[in-house]
C-alpha positions, 0 to 999 in steps of 0.5 A: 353649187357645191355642198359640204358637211358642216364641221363633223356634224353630217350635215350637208350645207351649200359653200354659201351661206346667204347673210339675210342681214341685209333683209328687212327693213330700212327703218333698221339701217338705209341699206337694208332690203324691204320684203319684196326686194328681199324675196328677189334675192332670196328665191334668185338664192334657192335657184341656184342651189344655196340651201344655207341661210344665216339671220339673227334675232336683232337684224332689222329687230327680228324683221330678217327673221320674219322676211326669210321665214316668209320667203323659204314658206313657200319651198320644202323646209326640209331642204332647207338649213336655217341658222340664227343668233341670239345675244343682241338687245331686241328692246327694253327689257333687259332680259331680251339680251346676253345669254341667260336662260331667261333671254334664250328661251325667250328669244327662241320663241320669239325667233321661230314665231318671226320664222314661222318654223317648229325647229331652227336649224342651227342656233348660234351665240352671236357673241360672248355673254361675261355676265353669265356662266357659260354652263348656265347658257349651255344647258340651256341651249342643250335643252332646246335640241332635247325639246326639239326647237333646235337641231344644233348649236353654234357660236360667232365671234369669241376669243379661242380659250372662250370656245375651248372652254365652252367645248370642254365645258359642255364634254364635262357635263354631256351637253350638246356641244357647239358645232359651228364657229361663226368668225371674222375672217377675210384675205385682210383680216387672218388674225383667227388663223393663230388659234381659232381655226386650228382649234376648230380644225383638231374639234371638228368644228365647222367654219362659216366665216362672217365680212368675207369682203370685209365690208366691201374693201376687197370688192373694188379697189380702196381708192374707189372706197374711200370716195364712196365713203365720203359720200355716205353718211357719218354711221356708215363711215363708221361701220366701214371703217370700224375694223383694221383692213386698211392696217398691216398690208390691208392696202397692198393686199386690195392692190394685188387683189384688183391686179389678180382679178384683171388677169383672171377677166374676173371681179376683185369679189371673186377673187377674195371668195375664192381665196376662203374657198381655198382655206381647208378650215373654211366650209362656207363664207356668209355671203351679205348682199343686196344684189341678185347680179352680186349673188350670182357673181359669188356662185360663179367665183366657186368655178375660180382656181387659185393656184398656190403662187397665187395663194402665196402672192395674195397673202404674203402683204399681211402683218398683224392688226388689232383684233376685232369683231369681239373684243 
């Protein structure tokens, strides 16, 4: 395994995150593990040197949470680094969502209870809350680290004048400020390299990329997707194709991916980690899976040398696509 600090923050995190949506329950979504098949991979995880594991309150509506939380009992907290979310409606009541003081300090509770820990690691916006005033979401936030529930603050997916905004915001008040973006970024998907990532960069800001396979279209080649996918059911169709992959060179980009991994004797999965492995904005993509065997193939593509033809060849098919993940 190789490590990283996370943004200017010192803190040292693996190149992988393990994506721990894929835990919980299948009530949730078909594909998703149940405890003991989570446990496998997760521990498989810890073994081979991740230290980082990324969840949110609403993944299998907080049964990820209580899955990890379980499974990390058993090893030594302090190894370890934690990340969750909050945002997304976990039931009823119309206060279990956005971002108001109200839903966080709930949620949090709720979330280091499923976790069984005192202290989340990093806790995160999952999304960008419009009812609510960004100062009243981060003096919020900056009140649990001084109560100790949270050692840092990170944000997922927003538009770049939201998180300037949020960054200056929080500098104008003295307010713990976020560390971390969590954004949708993948060899098919570069739309964030215009303004998120250069801001992260010149800020300091750790980047732990989401869908770095972009939902499985770079692991194998798109004619092997599109029959599977008439397989799957109406809501999985949907989910994988609900973002722009196949748009603006998606498919010729999938093409030079196969081609690549068959002269490097490797799989199209390792060739497109790689590929963010090489981005110097990236500290680590969040790796989702429901395989130990895919785990360990994600642990290996670190080993992968891209060189910059190679680099160039695999991203020169790009043009731009619609914007997603957020808006």
């Amino acid at each position: 395994m190789e490590y990283t600090t996370l943004g200017d923050t010192g803190m040292t995190v693996s190149r992988i995150c393990l994506g721990c949506m894929s835990f919980g329950s299948s009530d949730w979504r078909e594909w998703v593990l149940e405890e003991e098949e989570s446990r496998e991979v997760i521990e498989r995880a810890v073994d081979l040197g991740v230290n980082f594991f990324d969840t949110a309150n609403v993944y299998s509506r907080g049964e990820s949470e209580r899955v990890l939380g379980n499974v990390l009992a058993d090893y030594d907290r302090d190894s370890q680094v934690v990340a969750t979310k909050v945002y997304g409606r976990m039931g009823e009541d119309p206060n279990s969502a956005g971002l108001s003081r109200k839903s966080i300090e709930q949620e949090l509770a709720n979330s280091l209870d499923r976790l069984g820990m005192d202290t989340i690691d990093l806790y995160q916006t999952h999304r960008f809350d419009y009812d609510t005033p960004i100062a009243e979401t981060l003096r919020t936030l900056d009140d649990a680290v001084r109560r100790g529930q949270v050692r840092y603050l990170g944000a997922s997916s927003m538009w770049a004048y939201q998180f300037a905004d949020a960054l200056d915001t929080s500098d104008s008040l003295g307010l713990d400020r976020f560390v971390s973006m969590q954004d949708h970024y993948n060899l098919v998907y570069r739309e964030e390299e215009r303004e998120m990532l250069p801001l992260c960069q010149q800020e300091g800001i750790g980047v732990i990329p989401w869908s770095p396979l972009a939902r499985g279209y770079l692991a194998r080649p798109h004619e092997s997707v599109d029959a599977t996918t008439r397989g799957a059911s109406d809501s999985e169709r949907d989910h994988l194709y609900e973002h722009p992959y196949r748009e603006g060179g998606g498919r010729e980009i999938n093409e030079r991916v196969e081609e690549l991994a068959e002269e490097k004797g490797v799989s199209m999965a390792q060739i497109a980690l790689a590929w963010l492995f090489h981005q110097n904005a990236v500290d680590a993509p969040i790796v989702g899976t429901t395989s130990v065997e895919h785990l360990e193939d994600a642990v290996e593509a670190l080993e992968i040398d891209l060189s910059e033809s190679d680099l160039d060849y695999l991203e020169e098919p790009y043009e731009p696509v619609p914007i997603s993940g957020h808006a």
